[in-house]
N, C-alpha and C positions, 0 to 999 in steps of 0.2 A: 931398461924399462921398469918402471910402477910394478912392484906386486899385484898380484889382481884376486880377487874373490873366484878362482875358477883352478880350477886345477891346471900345473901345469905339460906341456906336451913336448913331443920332440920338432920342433920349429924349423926349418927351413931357413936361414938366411943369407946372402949374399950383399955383393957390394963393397959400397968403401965407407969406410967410419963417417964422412959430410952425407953421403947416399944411400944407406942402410935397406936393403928391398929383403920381404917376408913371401916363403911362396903360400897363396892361396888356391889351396885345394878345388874348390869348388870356380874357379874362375880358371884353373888348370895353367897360371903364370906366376912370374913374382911382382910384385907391387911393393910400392914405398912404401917404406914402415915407417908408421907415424903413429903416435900413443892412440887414436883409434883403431887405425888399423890393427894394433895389437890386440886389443880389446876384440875388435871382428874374429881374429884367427882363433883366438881360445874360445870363445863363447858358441861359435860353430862344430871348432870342437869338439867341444862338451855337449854340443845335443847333438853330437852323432855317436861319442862314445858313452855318456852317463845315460841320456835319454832317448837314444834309438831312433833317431830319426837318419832314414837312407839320405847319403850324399845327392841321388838324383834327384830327390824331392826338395832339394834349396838351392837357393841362387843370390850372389851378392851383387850391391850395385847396380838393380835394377830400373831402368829407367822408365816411366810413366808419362803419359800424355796426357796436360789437361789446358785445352784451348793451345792456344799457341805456346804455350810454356810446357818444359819438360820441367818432371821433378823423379827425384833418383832414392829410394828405398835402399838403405845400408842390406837387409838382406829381408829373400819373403823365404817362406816356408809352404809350400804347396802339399797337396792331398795326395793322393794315389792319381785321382782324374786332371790333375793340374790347375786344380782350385785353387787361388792363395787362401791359404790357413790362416798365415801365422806372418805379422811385418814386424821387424826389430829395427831397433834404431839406436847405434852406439854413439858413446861421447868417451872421450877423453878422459883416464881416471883421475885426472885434476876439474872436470867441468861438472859442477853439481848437475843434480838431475830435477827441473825446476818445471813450470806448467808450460814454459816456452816449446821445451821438449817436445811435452805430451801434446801440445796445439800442433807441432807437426810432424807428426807418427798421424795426428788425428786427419789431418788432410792429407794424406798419403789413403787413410781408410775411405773418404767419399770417394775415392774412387774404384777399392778394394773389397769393401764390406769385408772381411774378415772376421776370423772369433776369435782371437788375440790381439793385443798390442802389447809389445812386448820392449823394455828402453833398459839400457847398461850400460855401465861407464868401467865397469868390469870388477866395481867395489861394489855398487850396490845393483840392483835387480828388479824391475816392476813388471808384474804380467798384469793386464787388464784381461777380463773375458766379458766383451762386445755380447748384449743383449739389444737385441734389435726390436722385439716386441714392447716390449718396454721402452724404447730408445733410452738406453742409461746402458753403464757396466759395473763393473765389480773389481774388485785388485783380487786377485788370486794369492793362496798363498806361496806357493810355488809355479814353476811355468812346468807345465805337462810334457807329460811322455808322447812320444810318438804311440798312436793307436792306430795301426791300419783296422781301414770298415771293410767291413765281409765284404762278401759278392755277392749280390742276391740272384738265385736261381733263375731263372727263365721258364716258362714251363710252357707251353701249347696256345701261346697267343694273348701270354698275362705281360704287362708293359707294368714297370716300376717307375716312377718317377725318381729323376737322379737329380741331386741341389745345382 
């Protein structure tokens, strides 16, 4: 496989040289390896080991409902309360990263509202951070660390609103 812009890790693979399968951690099986897939396995990796974010708060492959048609998120990144956070959308480190991309990461979000969009091909890297008051976002220069949010206390009948 392609070098990638991600550090590498100790990989999992099985199979036969025509049927190459990678196991995926978060999916708890192995799956075909295919030049995105490779890209999904590191780039997961790397934001549980470089940027902290818990294995239980991600998921790959997620499928979505919208009208009669499913559409499937390469991976979300949920809060602590199971908010999706954060959608990623991997390509192939031979498939430029072009507006086609971002047009569907972005329809993945009307249905998510999220504060990241986040696209890799495992060379290059783009986090958007989703302003919604504004309806616009921003390129980040890097994509964020995991920040767990406090807890807020409870005290004798005071109610917090939670997002």
């Amino acid at each position: 496989m392609k070098e990638l812009n991600l550090p590498s890790f100790d990989v999992k693979i099985r199979g036969t040289r025509e049927r190459p399968e990678i196991f995926d951690s978060l999916r708890k099986r192995f799956v075909a390896l295919t030049p995105e897939e490779w890209v999904r396995q590191h780039f997961v990796n790397w934001l549980m080991t470089e940027k902290g974010y818990p294995k239980g708060l991600m998921a790959n492959e997620v499928a979505l409902q919208c009208g009669d048609k499913t559409l499937r998120c390469d991976s979300i990144v949920y809060d602590k309360n199971a908010h999706p956070q954060m959608i990623i959308e991997y390509k192939a480190p031979t498939v430029q990263i072009t507006q086609r991309v971002f047009n569907q990461i972005s329809a993945y979000n009307l249905l998510l509202h999220v504060d990241y969009l986040v696209v890799s091909n495992g060379v290059q890297h783009y986090c958007c951070k989703m302003d919604y008051d504004s309806q616009s976002f921003h390129f980040e220069e890097e994509i964020p660390g995991y920040e767990p949010s406090p807890n807020p206390s409870l005290k004798g009948g005071e109610h917090h609103a939670q997002r």
